[in-house]
C-alpha positions in Angstrom: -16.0 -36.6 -64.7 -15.1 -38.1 -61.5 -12.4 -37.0 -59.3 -10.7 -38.5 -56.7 -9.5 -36.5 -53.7 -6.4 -35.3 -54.5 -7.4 -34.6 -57.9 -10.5 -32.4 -56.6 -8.0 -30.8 -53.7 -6.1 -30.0 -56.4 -8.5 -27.9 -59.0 -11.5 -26.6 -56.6 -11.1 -23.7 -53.9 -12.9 -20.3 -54.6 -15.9 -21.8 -56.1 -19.0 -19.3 -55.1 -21.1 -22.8 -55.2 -24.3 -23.2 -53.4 -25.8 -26.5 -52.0 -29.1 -27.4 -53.7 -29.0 -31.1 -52.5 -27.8 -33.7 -49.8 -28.4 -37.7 -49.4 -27.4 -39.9 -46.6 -27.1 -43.4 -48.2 -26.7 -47.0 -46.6 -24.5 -48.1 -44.8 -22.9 -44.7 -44.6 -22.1 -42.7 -47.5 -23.1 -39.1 -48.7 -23.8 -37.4 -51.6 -23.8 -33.2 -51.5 -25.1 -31.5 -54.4 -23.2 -28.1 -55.5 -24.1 -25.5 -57.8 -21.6 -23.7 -59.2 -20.0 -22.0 -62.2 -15.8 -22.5 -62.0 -15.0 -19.0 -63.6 -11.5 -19.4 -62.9 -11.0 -21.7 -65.9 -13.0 -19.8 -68.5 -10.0 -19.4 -71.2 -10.3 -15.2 -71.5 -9.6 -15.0 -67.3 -6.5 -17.1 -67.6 -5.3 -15.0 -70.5 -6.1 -11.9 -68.7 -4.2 -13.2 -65.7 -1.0 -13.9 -67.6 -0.8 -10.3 -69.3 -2.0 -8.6 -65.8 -4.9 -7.4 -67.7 -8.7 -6.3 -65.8 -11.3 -9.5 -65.7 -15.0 -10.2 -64.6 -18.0 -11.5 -65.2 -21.5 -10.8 -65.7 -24.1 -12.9 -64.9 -23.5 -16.7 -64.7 -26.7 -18.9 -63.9 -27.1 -20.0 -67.6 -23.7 -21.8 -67.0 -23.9 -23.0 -63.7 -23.8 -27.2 -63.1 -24.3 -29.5 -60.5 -21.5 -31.5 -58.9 -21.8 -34.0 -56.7 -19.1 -34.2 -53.1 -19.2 -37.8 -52.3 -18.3 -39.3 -49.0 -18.1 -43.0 -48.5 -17.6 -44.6 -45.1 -18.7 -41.9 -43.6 -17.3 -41.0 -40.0 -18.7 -37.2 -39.3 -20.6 -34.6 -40.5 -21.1 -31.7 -39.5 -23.7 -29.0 -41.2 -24.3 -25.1 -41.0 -25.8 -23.6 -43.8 -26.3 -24.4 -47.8 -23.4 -21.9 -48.7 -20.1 -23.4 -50.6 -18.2 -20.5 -51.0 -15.1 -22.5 -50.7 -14.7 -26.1 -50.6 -11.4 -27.6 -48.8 -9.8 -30.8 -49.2 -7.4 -32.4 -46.6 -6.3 -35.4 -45.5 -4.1 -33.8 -42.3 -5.3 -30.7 -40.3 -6.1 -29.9 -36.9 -9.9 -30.5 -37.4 -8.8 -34.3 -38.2 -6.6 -34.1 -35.1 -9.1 -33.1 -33.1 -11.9 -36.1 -34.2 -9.1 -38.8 -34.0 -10.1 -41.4 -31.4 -7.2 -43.5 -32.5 -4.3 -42.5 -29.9 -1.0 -43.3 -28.4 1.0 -42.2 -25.9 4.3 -40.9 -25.8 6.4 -41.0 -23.0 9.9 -39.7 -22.6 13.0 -40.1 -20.6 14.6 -36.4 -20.9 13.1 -33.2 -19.3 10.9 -31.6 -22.0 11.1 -27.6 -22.9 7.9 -26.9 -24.4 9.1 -23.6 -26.1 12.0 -25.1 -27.7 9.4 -28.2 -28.5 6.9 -25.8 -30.3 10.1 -24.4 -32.0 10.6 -27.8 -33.4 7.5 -28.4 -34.7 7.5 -25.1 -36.2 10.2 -26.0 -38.2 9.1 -29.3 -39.1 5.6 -28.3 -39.8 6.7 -25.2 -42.6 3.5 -24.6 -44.2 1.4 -27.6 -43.5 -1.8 -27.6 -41.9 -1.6 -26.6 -38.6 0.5 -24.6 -36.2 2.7 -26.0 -33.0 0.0 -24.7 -31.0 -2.2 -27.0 -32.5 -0.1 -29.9 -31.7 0.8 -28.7 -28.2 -3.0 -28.6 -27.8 -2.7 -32.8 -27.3 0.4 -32.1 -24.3 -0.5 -32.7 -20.5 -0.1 -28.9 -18.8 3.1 -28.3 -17.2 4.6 -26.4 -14.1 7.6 -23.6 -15.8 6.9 -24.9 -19.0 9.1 -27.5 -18.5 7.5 -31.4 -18.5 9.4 -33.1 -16.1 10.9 -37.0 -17.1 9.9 -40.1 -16.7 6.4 -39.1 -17.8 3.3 -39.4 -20.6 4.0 -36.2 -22.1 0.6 -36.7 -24.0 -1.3 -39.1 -25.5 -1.7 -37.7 -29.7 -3.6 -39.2 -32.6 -1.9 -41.7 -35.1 -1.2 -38.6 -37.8 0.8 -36.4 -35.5 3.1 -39.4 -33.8 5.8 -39.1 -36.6 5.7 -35.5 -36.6 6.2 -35.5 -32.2 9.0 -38.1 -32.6 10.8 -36.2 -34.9 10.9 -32.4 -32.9 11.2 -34.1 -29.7 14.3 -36.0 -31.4 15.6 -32.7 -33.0 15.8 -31.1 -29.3 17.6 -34.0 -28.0 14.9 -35.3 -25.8 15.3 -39.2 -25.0 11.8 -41.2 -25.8 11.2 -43.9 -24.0 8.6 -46.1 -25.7 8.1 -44.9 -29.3 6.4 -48.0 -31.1 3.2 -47.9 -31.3 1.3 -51.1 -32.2 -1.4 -49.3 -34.6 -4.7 -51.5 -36.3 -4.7 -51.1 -40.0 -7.1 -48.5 -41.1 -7.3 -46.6 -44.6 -7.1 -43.2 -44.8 -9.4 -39.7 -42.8 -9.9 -37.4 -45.5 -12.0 -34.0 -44.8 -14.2 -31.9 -47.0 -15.3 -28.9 -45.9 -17.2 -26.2 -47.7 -18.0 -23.1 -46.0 -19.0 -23.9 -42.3 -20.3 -27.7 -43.2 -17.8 -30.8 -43.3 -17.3 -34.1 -42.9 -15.0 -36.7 -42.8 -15.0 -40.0 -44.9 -12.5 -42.9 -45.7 -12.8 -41.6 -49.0 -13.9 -38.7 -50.8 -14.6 -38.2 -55.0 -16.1 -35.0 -56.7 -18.2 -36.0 -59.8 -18.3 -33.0 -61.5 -19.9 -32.5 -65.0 -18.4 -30.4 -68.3 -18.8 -26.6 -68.0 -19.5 -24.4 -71.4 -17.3 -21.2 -70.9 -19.1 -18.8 -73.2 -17.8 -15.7 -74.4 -20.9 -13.3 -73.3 -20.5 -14.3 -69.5 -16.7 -12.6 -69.5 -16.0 -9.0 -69.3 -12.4 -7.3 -69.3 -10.0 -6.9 -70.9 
């Protein structure tokens, strides 16, 4: 079964998968193999989940199968290791942030507070991705903690721009030049498992059927 990103953000985490293969394809696409069994689906753990009963498993390799993380348009990757403990989906986070060449500046007309800005993005961000720190991370250094107008307060990638509008708005602080003129592009999406990731325009997880035998569960 294929999945596309947010359906594979969506049902993997915890997967105690290994990587048994990797392909770099023209023009830039990759394929990672991962072996894994997805115990958290076997029926008798989500039954003793609801009644708050014991669980476990005993061993699993006759159950294990092969998916298959694929990248197309493939911008980054990073590897450390064949583990995939966890695998991660996301499509904004600081690691994005951070690899994004595609930047504006901001530039303001009001004296900026950079505690009561991080306050502001606190509030905005809840519990996305991220922290203000993060975000504050992309803002020039400044004397008192005070960045003093008419400046470039900083210059930030094309994700955070709505997000730095909006708290410097919410403290009252006057922006000067807030269009930006931004190229069409699809989506960044990241896919991280363990210490390895990469980034892609788009990611799918094709992952096969899994048998969820009665002998390989243990509890209650």
């Amino acid at each position: 079964m294929l999945l596309d990103f947010e359906q594979a953000a969506a049902r993997f985490g915890h997967i105690d998968g290994t990587v048994v293969g990797m392909r770099l394809r023209y023009p830039a696409s990759i394929e990672v193999d991962i072996r894994f069994y997805p115990w958290w689906e076997h029926p008798r753990y989500r039954d003793a989940i609801t009644r708050g009963a014991s669980w476990g498993f005993v061993e699993t390799d006759g159950v294990m199968r092969t998916a298959t993380l694929i990248g197309t348009e493939l911008e980054i990757l990073h590897l450390c290791g064949l583990s995939a403990t966890d695998v991660a989906f996301s499509e904004s986070c600081p690691r994005l942030w951070k690899t994004d060449t595609d930047r504006g500046d901001i530039l303001v007309n009001t004296d900026v507070d950079l505690a009561r800005l991080a306050d502001a993005l606190g509030e905005r961000m809840g519990r996305s991705p991220g922290t203000p720190a993060d975000v504050l991370a992309f803002v020039a250094e400044a004397a008192g903690g005070v960045l003093r107008a008419p400046r470039v307060i900083g210059s930030f990638p094309r994700q955070l721009h709505p997000l730095v509008l909006g708290a410097l708005a919410d403290i009252g602080v006057e922006v000067y030049a807030q269009e930006e003129y931004w190229e069409p592009r699809g989506r960044r999406l990241l896919a991280e498992f363990d210490d390895s990731w990469f980034i892609a325009r788009d990611i799918w997880f094709d992952v096969p059927e899994f048998d969820h035998p009665p002998e390989v569960y243990v509890g209650a």
